[in-house]
C-alpha positions as a Markdown table, in Angstrom:
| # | Residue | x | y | z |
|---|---|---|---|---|
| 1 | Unk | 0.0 | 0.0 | 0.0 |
| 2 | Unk | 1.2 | 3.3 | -1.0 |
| 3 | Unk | 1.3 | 6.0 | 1.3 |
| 4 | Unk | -1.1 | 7.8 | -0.9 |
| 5 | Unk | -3.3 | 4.7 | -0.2 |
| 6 | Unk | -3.1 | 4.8 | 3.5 |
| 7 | Unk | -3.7 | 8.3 | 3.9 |
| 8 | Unk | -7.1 | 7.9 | 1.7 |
| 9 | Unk | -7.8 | 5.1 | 4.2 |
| 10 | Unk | -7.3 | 7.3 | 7.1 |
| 11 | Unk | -9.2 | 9.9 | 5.5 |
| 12 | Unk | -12.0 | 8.0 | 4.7 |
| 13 | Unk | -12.3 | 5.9 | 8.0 |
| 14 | Unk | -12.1 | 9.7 | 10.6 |
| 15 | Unk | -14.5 | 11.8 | 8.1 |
| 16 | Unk | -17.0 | 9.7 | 6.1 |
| 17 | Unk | -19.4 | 9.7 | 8.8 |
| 18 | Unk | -18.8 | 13.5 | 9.2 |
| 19 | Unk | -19.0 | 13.8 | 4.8 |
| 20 | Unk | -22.2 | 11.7 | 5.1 |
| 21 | Unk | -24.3 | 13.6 | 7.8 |
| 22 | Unk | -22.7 | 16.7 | 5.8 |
| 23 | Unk | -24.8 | 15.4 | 2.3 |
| 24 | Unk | -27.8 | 13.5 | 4.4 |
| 25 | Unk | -28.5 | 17.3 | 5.6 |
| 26 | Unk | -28.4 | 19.0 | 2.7 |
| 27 | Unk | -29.8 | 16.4 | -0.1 |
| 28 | Unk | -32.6 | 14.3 | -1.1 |
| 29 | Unk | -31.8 | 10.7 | 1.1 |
| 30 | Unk | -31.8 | 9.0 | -2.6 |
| 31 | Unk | -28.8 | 11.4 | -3.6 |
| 32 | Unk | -26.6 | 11.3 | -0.7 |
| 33 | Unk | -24.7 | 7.9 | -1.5 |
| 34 | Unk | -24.3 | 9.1 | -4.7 |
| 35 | Unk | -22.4 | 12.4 | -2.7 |
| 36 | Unk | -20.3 | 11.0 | -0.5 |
| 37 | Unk | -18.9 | 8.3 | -3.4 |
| 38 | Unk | -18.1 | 11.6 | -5.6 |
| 39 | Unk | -16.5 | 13.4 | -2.8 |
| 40 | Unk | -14.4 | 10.6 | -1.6 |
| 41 | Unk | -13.5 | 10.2 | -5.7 |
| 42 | Unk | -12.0 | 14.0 | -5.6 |
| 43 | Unk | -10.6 | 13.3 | -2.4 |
| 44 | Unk | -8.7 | 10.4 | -4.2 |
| 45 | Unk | -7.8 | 11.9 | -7.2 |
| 46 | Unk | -6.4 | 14.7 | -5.2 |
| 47 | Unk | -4.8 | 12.9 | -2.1 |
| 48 | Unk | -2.0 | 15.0 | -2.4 |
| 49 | Unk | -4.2 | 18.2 | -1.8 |
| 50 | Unk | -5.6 | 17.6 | 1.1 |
| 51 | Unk | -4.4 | 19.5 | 4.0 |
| 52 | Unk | -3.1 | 17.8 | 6.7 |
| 53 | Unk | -4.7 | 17.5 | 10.3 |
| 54 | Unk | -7.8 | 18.8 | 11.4 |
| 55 | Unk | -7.5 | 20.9 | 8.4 |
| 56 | Unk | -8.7 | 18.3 | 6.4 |
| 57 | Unk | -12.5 | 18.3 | 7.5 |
| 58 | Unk | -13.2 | 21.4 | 6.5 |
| 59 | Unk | -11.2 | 21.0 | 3.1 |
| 60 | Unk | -13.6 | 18.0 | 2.6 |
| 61 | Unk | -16.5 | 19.9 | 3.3 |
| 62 | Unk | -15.8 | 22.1 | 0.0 |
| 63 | Unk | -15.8 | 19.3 | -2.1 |
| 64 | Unk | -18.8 | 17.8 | -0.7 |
| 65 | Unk | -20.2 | 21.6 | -1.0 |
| 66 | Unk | -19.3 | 22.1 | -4.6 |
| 67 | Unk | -20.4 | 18.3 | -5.2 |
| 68 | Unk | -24.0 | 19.1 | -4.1 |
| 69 | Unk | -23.9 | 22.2 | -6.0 |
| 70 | Unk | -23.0 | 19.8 | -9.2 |
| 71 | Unk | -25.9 | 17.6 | -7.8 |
| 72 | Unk | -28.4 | 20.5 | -7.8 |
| 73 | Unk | -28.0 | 22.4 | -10.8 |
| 74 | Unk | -27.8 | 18.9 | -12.5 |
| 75 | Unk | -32.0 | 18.1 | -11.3 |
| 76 | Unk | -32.4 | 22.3 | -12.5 |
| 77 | Unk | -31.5 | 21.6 | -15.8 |
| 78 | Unk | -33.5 | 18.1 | -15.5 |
| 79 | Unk | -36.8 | 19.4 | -14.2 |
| 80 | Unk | -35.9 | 22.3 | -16.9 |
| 81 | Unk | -36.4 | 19.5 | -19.5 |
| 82 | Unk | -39.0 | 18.2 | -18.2 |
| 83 | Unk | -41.4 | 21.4 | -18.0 |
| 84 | Unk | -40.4 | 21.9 | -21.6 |
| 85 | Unk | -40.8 | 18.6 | -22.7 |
| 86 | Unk | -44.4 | 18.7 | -20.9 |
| 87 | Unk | -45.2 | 22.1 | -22.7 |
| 88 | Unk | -44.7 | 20.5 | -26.2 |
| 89 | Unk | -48.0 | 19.0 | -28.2 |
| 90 | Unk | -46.8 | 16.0 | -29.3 |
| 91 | Unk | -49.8 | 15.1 | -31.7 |
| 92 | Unk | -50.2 | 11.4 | -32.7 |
| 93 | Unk | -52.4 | 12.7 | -35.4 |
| 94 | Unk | -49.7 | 12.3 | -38.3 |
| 95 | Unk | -50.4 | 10.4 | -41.1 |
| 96 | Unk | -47.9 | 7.7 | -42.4 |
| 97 | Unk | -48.2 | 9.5 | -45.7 |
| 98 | Unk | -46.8 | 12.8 | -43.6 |
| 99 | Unk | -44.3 | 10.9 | -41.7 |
| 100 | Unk | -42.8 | 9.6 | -44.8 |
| 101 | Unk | -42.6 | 12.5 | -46.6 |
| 102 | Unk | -41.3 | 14.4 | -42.9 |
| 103 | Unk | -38.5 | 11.4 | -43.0 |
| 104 | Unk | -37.3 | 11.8 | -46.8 |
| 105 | Unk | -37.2 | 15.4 | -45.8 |
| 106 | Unk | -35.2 | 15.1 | -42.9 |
| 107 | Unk | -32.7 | 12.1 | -44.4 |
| 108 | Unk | -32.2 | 14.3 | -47.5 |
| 109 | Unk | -31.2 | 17.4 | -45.2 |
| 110 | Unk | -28.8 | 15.2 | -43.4 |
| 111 | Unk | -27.4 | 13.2 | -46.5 |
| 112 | Unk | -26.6 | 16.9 | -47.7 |
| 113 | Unk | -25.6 | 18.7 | -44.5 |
| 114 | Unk | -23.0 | 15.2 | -44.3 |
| 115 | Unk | -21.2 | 16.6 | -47.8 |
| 116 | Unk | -20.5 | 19.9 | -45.7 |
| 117 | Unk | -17.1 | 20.5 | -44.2 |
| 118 | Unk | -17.0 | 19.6 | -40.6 |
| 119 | Unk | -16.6 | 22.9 | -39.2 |
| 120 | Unk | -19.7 | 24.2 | -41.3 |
| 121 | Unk | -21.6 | 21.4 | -40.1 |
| 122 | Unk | -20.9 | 21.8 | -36.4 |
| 123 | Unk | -21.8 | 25.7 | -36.6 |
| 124 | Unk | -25.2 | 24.4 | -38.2 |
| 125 | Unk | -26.0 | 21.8 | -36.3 |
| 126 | Unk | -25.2 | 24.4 | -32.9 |
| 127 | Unk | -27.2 | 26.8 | -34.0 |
| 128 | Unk | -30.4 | 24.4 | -34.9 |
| 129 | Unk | -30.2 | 21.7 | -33.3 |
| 130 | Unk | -28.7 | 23.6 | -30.0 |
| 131 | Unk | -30.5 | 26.8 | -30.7 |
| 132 | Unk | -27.4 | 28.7 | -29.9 |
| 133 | Unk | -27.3 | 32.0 | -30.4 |
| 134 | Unk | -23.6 | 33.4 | -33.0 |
| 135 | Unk | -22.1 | 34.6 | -29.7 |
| 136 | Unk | -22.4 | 31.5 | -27.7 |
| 137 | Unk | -21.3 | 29.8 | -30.8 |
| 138 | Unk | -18.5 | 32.2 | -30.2 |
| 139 | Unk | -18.4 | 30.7 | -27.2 |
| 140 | Unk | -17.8 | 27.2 | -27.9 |
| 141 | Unk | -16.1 | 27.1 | -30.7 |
| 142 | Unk | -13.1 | 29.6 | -29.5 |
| 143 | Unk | -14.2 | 32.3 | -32.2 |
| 144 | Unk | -15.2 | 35.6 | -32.4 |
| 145 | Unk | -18.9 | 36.2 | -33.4 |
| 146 | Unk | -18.1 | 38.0 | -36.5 |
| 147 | Unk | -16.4 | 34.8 | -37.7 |
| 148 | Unk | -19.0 | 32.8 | -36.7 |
| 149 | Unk | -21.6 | 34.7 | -38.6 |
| 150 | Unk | -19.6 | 34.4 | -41.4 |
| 151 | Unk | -19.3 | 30.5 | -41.2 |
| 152 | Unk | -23.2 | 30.6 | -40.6 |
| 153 | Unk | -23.9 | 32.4 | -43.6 |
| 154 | Unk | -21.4 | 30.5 | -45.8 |
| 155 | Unk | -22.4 | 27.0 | -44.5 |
| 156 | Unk | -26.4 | 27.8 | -45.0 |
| 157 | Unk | -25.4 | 28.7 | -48.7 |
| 158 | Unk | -23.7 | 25.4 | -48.8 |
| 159 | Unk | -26.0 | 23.5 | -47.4 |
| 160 | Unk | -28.9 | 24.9 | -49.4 |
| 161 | Unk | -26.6 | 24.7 | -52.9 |
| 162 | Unk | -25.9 | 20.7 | -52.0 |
| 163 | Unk | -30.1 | 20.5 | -51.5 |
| 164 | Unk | -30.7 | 21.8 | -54.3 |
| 165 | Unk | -28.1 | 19.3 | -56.6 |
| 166 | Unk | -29.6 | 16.6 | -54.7 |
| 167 | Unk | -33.4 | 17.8 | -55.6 |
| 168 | Unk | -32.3 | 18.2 | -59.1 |
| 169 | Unk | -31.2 | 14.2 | -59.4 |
| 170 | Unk | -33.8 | 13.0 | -57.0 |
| 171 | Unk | -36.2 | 14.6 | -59.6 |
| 172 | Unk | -35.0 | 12.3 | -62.0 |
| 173 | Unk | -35.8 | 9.2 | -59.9 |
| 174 | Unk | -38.1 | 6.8 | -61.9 |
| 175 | Unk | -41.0 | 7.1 | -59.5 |
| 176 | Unk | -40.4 | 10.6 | -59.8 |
| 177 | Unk | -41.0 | 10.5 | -63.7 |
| 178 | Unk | -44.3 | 8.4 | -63.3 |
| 179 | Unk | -46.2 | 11.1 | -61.0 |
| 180 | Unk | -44.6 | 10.4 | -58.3 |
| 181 | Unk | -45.7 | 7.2 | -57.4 |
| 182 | Unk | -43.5 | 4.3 | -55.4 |
């Protein structure tokens, strides 16, 4: 056993009772297993951080502190969802003939955004898919917003010139040429 290992021991045997009560008063019971486990994980991972002593409770208390704040802002977004997801009408009254032509739709955007370059794809698929706004595009993708305005506008033009070829041969399709029966 290293002596990394034996100090975790120690830790772990003088303060998990003191970690536990810490969660158990400040979570949901069903959560504060879950707690404890992650703080003990960060106490493991940084062994070598924690301050020797009596020093050492209180050091564990911020972890478990900012664990729980992890915890909390994690069921936020969750019951976040959740009232959204309630608020949409989900409608079962689609018709196959609907669906299919919503699918074809769909597979043909993808098939074209797929012939895009990876960067204009990913600053397309954030702003729709994520409904991101240019400057937390920015954001994520270490640009300024000007350039990611720019990529917007040049990968929507793609993107609408690669629908367009792939229209223009679709349309040529047999079942096209008949009517458009299948």
């Amino acid at each position: 056993m290293t002596l990394g290992d034996a100090r975790f021991v120690d830790l772990y045997q003088r303060y998990y009772r003191h970690v536990y009560a810490y969660c158990r008063r400040r979570t949901a019971a069903d959560k504060v297993e879950d707690a404890v486990a992650e703080t003990f994980l960060v106490v493991w991972r940084k062994i070598g951080e924690v301050p020797p002593g009596d020093e050492a409770l209180p050091w564990l208390y911020s972890v478990a502190h900012r664990v729980l704040g992890h915890q909390w802002r994690g069921a936020s977004r969750q019951s976040r969802l959740e009232s959204k997801l309630a608020s949409v009408d989900v409608s079962m009254a689609v018709s196959v003939e609907e669906y299919v032509v919503v699918d074809q739709e769909s597979r043909l955007v993808l098939d074209a955004l797929s012939k895009l370059r990876r960067s204009d794809q990913e600053v397309l698929r954030l702003s729709v898919w994520e409904e991101l706004p240019h400057r937390e595009i920015a954001e994520v993708l270490g640009l300024n917003t000007d350039a990611v305005k720019k990529r917007f506008s040049r990968a929507r033009t793609k993107l609408a010139q690669e629908l367009n070829r792939m229209e223009k041969g679709h349309s040529k399709s047999p079942a096209v040429q008949k009517g458009g029966a299948w």
